[in-house]
N, C-alpha and C positions, 0 to 999 in steps of 0.2 A: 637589598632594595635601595635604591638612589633615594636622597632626603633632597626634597626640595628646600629651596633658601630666599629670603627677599631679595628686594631688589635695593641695590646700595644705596647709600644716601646720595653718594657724590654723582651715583648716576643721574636720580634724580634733582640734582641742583644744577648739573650740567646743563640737563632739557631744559630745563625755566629757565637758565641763564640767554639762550639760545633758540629761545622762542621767538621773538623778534625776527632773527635771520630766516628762521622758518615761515612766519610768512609772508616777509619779500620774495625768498623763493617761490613759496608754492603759487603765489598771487599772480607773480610774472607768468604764470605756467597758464595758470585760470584766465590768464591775458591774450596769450600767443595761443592756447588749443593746441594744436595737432604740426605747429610749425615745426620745420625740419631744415636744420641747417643743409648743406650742400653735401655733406660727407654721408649724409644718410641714405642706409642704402633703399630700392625701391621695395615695397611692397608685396609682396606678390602668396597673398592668402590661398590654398586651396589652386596651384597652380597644377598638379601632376601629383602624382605617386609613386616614389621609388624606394620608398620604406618595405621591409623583411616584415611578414606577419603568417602567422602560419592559415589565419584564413580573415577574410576582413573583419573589421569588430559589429559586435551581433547587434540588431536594434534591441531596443536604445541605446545603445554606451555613449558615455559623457568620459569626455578625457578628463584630470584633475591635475595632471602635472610632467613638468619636462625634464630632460637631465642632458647635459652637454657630452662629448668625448674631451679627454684631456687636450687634442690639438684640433677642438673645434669645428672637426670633419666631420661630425654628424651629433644627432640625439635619439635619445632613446624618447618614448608618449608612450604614459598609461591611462588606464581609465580606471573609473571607481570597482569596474569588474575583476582586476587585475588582469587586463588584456595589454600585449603590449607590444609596439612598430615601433623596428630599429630602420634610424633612417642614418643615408649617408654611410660615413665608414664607421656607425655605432654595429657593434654584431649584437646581432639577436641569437640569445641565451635563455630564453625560458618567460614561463610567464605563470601566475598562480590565478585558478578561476575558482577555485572550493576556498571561500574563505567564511571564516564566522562574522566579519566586520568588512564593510568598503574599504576598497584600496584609497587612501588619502594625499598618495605621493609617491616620486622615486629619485633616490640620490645614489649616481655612479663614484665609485669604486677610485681613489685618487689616479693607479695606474690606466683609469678605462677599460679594466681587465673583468668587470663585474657592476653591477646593481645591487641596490638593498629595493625593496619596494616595504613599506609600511601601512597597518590599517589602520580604520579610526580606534579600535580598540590597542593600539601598541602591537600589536602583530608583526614582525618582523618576517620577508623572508628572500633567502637570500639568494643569487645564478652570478656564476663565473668563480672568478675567484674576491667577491664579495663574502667575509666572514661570519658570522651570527656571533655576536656577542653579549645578548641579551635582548628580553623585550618585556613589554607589561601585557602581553597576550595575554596570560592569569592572572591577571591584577585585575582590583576593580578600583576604576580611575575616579575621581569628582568630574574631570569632564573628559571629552573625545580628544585624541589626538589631532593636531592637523595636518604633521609635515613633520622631516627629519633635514639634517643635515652631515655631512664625514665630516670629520675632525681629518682636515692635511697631516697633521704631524704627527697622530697613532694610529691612524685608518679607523678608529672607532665613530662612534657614531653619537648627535645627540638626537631625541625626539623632545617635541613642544606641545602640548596639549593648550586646547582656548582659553585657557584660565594662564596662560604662562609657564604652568608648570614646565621641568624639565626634566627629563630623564637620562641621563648619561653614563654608556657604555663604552669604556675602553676609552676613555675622555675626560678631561677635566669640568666638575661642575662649578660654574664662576657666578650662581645664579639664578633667578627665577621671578616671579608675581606670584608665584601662584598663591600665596599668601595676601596677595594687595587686590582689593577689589576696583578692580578695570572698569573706564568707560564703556570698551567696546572688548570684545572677544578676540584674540591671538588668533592671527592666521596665517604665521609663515615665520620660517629664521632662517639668515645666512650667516656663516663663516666666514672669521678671515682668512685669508689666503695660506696668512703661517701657521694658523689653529692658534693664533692669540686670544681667542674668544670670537663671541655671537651677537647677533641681534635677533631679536623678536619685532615684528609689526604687528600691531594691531586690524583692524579694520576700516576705522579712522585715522590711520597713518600714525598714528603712535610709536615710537621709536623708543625700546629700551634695550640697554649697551650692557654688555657684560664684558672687560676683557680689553674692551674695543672702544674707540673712538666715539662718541657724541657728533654726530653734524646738522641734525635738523630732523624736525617733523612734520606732518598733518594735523596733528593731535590737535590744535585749537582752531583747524580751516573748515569750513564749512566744504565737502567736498560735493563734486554731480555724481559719482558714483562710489562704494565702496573699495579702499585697496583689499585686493586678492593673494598680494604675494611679494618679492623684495631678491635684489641680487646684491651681492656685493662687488667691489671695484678692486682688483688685484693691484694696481697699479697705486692708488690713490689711497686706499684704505676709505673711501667712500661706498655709496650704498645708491640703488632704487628702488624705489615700490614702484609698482604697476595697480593702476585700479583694474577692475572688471570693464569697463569702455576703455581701456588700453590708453590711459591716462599715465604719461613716467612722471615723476617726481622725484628728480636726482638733485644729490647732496653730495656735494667733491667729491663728482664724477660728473662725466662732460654727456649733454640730451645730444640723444642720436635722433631722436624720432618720435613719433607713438601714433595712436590710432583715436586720440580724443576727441575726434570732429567726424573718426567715421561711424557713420552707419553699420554694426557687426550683424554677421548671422547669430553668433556667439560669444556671452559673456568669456572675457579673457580670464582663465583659472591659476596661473603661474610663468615663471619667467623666470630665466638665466644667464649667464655674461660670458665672455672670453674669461681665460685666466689670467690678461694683462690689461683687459677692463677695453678693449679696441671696440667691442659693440655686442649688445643683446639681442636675445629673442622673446617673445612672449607667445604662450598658446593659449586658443580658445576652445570652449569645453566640446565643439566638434572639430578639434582636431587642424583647424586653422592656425598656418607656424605664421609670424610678423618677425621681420628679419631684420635687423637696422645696425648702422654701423660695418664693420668686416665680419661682423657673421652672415651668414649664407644661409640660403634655403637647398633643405636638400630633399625637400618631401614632405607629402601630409598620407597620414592611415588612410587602409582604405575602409568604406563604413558599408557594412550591408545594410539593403534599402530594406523601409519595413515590409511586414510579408503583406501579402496580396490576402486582401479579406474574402473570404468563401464568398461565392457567385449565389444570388438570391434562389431558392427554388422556383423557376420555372411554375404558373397558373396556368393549368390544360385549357388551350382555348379552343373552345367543345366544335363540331363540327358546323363549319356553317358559317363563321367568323362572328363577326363585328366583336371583338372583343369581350362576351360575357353572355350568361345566358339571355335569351330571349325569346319570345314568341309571338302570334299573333293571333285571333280566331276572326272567322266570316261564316254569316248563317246563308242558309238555303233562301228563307226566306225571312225579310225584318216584321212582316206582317203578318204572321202565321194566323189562321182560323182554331177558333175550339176544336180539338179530336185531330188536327193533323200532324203528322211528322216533321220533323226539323232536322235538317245535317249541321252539325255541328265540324266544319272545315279548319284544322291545327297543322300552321306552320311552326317552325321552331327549329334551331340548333341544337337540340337537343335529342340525339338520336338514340332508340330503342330504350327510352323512357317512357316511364309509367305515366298514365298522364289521370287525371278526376276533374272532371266538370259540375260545375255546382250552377241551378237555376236555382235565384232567389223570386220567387212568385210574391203575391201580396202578404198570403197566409200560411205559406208552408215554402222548404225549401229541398229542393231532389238533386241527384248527384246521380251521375254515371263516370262508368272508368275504360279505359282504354291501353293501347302504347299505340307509340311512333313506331314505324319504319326505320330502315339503317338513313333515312334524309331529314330524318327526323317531323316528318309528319302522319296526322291522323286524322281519321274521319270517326264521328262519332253520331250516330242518332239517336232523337230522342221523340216522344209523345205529348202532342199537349194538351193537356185533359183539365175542364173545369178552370182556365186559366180566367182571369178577372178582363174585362176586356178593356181595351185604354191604358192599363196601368202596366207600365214599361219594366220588364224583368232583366235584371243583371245576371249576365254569364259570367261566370271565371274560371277562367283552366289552370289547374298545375300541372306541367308539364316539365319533370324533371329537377332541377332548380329554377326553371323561369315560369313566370306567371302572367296571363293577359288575362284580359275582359271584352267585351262587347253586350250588347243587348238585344231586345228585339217587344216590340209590342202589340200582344193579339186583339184581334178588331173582333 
């Protein structure tokens, strides 16, 4: 099992020495927003699809991270599913959907010949000729992984958990927090170009160096959104973080671009560079690539739409229309005599229904029953015997599920 280690003194006297610089940078950044010098390349989020997937990714999936090809002709997008669109000249190689823990990331292979993908649990696994050389899949961590990165110089691999820790297979360990208690929680690491060591960021742009260069943080700026993620600069030995509103914040390495003014459909989850540091990309959790600099858009996944919600069951609307049951009654006559007969005349939509007529007399009340016809009416008669004369009797019929009334009063 890898031992985790603090983080060095000199590291940390480096950042404080160099806090100052950090926020002139980031401040000019909080100044200019989303400015893009002339070499930046255009935009173009969500343009096409020309990305390998064996079928599009299922609703919901959330992408969480990107990985370049060595000569920058395409990238590999996963999601937290382990679903995964090779785009450009990245080849697609496999993908893992059974997993015990979220996919949290994926880092290719120095030749471009393979992927590792990582879960939150340390889950390793591997397609092409990517090697497995450990994971903490059986371990039980203090906290979730967030992100991995290859070691250039043995093909191994480190992984970072939110607390700093570090885990390193086939790799030299130069380091960790996981010991130091953090403002904010670890959410990404990149390597250097020679595997001289790493950096971890934070979530408030926190910057610790292992191995590696010091150039500046976020750690004491008030940011508008959280960083998500960080590349480093082959050229320079610099570094960027990317927030979630596609905010860069680079540090000797030269801004190509970003999306800090725009409007996203989607939080941006991670980001990658050339290997001579000529320009980055950043993707958003649905799957929107931001291209700037000499790198290229070569495609976005494609996303199946969510499914179509079952169709309401159809209400029989009974014969007859208007909408719902209903009926009407009309007597023979409204002034009927003691001792004579009354018809009792029932409209209704309500066809070959049982129907019950109810006279409410002053002191007593009588009922007769019937049905409808297939039109849904009926005739009904009735006797009026010993009726109170003057005092106006209420009819009501049920017919079916609808119900009316009328009246009538004997003289």
């Amino acid at each position: 099992m890898t031992t985790r280690g603090t983080a060095r003194l000199d590291v940390l006297l480096t950042r404080a020495g160099l806090a100052l610089s950090a926020v002139l940078i980031a401040s000019l950044y909080l100044i200019v927003g989303a400015w893009s010098p002339t070499e930046a390349a255009t935009v173009r989020p969500h343009a096409g699809t020309t990305c390998t997937q064996t079928a599009p990714f299922p609703f919901p999936s959330k992408v969480v991270g990107i990985a370049r090809t060595p000569d920058d002709g395409g990238y590999w997008v996963v999601t937290s599913g382990g679903y995964v669109a090779a785009c450009g000249d990245a080849p697609y190689l496999g993908q893992q959907t059974t997993l015990n823990a979220p996919i949290v990331g994926i880092a290719a292979t120095p030749d471009g010949g393979g992927y590792y993908l990582v879960a939150s649990d340390g889950g390793i696994f591997t397609f092409g000729d990517a090697v497995f050389q450990g994971s903490t899949g059986g371990t039980r961590l203090n906290k979730p992984v967030v992100g991995m990165t290859v070691d250039p110089a043995t093909g191994g691999y480190w992984l970072v958990a939110t607390d700093g820790g570090i885990f390193a297979y086939n790799a030299p360990f130069l380091g960790s927090t996981g010991s130091i208690a953090l403002n904010k929680p670890v959410v990404g690491m990149a390597a250097a170009s020679d595997g001289s060591g790493y950096w971890l960021v934070a979530t408030d742009g926190g910057i610790f160096a292992y191995g590696v260069p010091f150039w500046g943080s976020t750690g004491s700026i008030h940011l508008n959104q959280p960083v998500v993620g960080m590349a480093s600069d082959g050229a320079t030995t610099g570094y960027w973080l990317v927030a979630s509103d596609g905010g860069i914040f680079a540090y000797n390495a030269p801004f190509y671009g970003s999306t800090g003014s725009i409007v996203l459909s989607q939080p941006i989850v991670g980001m990658e560079a050339t290997a001579t540091g000529s320009g980055y990309r950043f993707v958003a959790a649905d799957g929107g690539i931001f291209a700037y600099g000499s790198s290229q858009f070569y495609g976005t996944p494609a996303f199946a739409p969510p499914p179509v919600p079952p169709a309401p069951t159809p209400i029989p609307t009974p014969v007859g229309g208007g909408g719902g049951a209903s009926c009407s009654i009309s007597l023979s006559n409204s002034s009927p005599t003691d001792g004579s007969t009354e018809t009792a005349t029932i409209s209704s939509n309500q066809p070959n229904a049982s129907v019950t007529l109810t006279k409410h007399y002053k002191t007593t009340t009588s009922t007769d029953s019937g049905a409808t016809d297939a039109g849904g009416n009926a005739s009904i008669d009735f006797n009026i015997a010993q009726a109170s004369a003057g005092y106006t009797v209420v009819v009501d019929a049920s017919v079916g599920a609808a119900s009316c009334s009328t009246s009538f009063t004997p003289v």
